[in-house]
N, C-alpha and C positions, 0 to 999 in steps of 0.2 A: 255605542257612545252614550256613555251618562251625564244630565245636564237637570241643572236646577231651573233654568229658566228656558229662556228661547236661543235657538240657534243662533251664535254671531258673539255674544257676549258683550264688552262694549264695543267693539267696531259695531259690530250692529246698530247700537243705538247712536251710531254717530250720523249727520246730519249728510256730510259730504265730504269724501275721501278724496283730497285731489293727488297725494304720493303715491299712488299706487302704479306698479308699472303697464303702461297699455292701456290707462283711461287716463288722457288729455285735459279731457275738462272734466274729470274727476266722475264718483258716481256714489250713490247713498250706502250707508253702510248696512241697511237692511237689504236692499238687492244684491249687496256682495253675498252678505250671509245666505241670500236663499240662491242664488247660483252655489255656492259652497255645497250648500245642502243637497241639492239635485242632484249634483256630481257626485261627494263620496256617496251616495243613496244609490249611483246608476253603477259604483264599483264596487257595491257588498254591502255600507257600510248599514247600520242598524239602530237606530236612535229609540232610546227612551230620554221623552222630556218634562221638565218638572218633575225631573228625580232626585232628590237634592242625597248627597254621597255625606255621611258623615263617619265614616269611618272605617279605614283604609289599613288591615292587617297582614303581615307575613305573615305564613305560613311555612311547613318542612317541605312541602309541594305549591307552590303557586304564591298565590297574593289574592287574597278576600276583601272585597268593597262593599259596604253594607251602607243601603240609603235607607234614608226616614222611615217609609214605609213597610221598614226590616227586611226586604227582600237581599239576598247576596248571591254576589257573582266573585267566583273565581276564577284567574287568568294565571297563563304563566307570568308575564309580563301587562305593565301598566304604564301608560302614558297620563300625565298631569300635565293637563292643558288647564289650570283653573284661572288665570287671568288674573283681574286688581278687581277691587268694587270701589264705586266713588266714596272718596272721603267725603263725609258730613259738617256742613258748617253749622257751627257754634251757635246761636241766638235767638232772642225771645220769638216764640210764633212761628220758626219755622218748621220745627217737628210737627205742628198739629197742621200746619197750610201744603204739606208735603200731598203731592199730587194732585190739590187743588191749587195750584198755580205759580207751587215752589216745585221744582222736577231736579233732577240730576241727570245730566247727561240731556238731548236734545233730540225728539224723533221727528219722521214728515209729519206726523198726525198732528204733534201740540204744536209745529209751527204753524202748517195752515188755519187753527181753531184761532189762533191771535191774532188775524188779518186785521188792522187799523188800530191794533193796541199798542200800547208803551211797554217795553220788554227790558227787564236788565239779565246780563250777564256777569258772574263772579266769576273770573279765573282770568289768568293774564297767559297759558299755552297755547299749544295750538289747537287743541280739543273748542278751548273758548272762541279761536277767532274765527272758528269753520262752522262755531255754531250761530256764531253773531251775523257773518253774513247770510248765512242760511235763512234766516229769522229776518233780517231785513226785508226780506221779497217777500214778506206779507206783512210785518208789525210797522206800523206807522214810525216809532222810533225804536232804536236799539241803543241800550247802554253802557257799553263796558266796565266794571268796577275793577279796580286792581288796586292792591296797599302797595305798590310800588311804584317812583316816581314816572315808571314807561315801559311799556313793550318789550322795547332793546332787545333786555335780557332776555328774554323766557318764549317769546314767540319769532318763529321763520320770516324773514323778511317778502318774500311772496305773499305774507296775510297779511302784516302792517298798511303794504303798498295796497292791497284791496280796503283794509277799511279805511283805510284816507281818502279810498277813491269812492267811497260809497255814501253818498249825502245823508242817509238816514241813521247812519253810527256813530255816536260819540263814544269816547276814550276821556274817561274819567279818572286819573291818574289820583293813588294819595287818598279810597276812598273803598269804606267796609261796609255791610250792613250792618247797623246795630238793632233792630228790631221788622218784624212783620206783622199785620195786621188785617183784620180780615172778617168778613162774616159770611162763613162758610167757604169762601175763595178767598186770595191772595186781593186786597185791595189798595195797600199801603205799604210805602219803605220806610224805613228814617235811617238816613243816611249818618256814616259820620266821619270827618273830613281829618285828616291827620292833626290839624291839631285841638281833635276832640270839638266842634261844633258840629251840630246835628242838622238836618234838614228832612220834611217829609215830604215823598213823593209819589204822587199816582203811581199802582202799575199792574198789569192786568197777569204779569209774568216774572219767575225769580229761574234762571237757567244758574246752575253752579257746577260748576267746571274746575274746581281747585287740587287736581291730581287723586292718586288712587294708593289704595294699601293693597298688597296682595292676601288672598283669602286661604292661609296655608294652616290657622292655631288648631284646625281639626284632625292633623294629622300626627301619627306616634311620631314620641321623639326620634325614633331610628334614623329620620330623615332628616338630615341636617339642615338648617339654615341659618340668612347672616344674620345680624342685626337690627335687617329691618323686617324679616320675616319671607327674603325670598329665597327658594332652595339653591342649594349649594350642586352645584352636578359635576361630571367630568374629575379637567386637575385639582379643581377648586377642591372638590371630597378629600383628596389626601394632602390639600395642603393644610388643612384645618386640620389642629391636634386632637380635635376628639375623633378623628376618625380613626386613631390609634383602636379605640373601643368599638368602632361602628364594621369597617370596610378587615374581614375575613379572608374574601379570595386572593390569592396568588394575582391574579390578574389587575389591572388596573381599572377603576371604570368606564367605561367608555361614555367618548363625549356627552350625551346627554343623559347618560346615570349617574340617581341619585345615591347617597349612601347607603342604601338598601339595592342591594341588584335585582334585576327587573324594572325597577319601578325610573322612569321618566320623567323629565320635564323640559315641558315645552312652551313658549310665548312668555308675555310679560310675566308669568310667577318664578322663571327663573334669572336665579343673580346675574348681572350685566347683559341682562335681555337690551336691544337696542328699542323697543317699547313703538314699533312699529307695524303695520300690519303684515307688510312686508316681510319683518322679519320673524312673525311668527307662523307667517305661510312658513319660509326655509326651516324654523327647529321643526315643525311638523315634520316635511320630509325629513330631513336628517334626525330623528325621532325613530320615525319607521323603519331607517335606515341600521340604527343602534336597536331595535326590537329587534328585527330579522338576524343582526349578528351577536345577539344576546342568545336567540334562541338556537344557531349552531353551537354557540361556546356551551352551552351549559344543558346538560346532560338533564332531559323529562323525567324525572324521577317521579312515580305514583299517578303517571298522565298515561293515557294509554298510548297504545305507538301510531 
């Protein structure tokens, strides 16, 4: 397994997983990810990390994956598990305050370092509402910012009902950042309220949670994807007319092949992923499942036997 960063990818750095089937009261997305790890580790598997892949070729034999550091690996088959990265919000101060006190995505470490600080949150899913409460059990206040009139839409009713039940969270409907400011850390917001008045406000912390793009533009065109940039696998391959040009064999793809045979995808990179952890536990298996009958259908040509 090749990975540009740490095991878990963003469930990893999520705060607290409460959907997950078998934990009740939920559990950190870094202790998922290192139970994850232990596991495929005690059934073969084999990690390099901080490998970062930038380029992913067929071959007349296999499939060639070459990361940064030019090293490459070929396989017959290849599974693309590469996830979303957070989107970046827009505004003055927050590129240079990035990791001093502006973050993406929310870990145990930076919430307990803000025990009795004022904290806001950017995002109105549920990524934002699991990191709001998280955060509350040590930050003095929690802020939700969201440019829309409410929750309602975009967050599970299971979270709303916790942060109304939780005294130190407000919900600030109707409300952006338009600036950050700071010397050397994260010390200042200014707020600005729909209808464009500003306000400045203490804050020792900026958590931004405003969804994710998937990380696919380093791959050859061979592999088709939609619109927004997530692969096309399965029926989806031949119902797209360029796969007139792409998809060769006789056979169909199977469910989680890309327009390129052998090659995979798995979890939120691929189109109408359900964008859960859960459901990228199941395309792994079913992943495995299309490698192993990948590898019967199609004849090792130039691989030894």
């Amino acid at each position: 397994m090749l990975d540009a960063g740490a095991v878990g990818g963003q469930a990893g750095s999520s705060s607290l997983i409460r959907n997950y089937l078998g934990f009740p009261r939920g559990l950190g997305g870094g202790e998922l990810a290192q139970r994850a790890y232990q596991q495929a580790w005690l059934f073969g598997t084999r990690f390099r990390l901080t490998q970062r892949v930038v380029a992913l070729e067929p071959l007349a034999a296999g499939i060639a994956v070459r990361s940064a550091d030019g090293v490459a690996v070929t396989a017959r088959a290849v599974v693309l598990a590469l996830g979303v990265e957070y989107r970046r919000l827009d505004a003055p101060g927050l590129a240079e305050l990035e990791g001093a006190g502006v973050f993406y995505g929310a870990s145990m470490s930076e919430a307990q370092a803000l025990a009795g600080e004022p904290v806001f949150v950017v995002g109105g899913g549920n990524s934002a509402g699991q990191a709001a409460l998280h955060l509350a059990r040590y930050a003095r206040q929690v802020t939700i910012l969201v440019r829309r009139s409410s929750l309602a839409a975009t967050m599970s009713r299971y979270l709303i009902d916790a942060i109304e039940g939780t005294p130190n969270v407000e919900v600030r409907p109707g409300t952006e950042v338009a600036a950050a400011t700071g010397d050397g850390s994260l010390e200042q917001l200014e707020l600005r309220d729909a209808n464009g008045g500003t306000e400045p406000v203490g804050a020792a912390a900026l958590v931004i949670l405003i969804g994710a793009r998937p990380r696919t533009e380093w791959l050859p065109e061979e592999i088709l994807r939609d619109d927004w940039g997530y692969l096309l696998t399965g029926a989806e391959v031949l119902a797209d007319e360029r796969s007139r040009d792409r998809w060769r064999l006789e056979r169909p793809p199977l469910p989680l092949e890309t327009s390129v045979p052998g090659v995979f995808a798995a979890g939120d990179v691929r189109a109408r992923a359900v964008k859960r952890v859960a459901g990228a536990v199941g395309d792994g298996a079913m992943a495995l499942t299309d490698v192993h009958a990948f590898l019967s259908l199609e004849p090792a040509v130039g691989w030894p036997a």
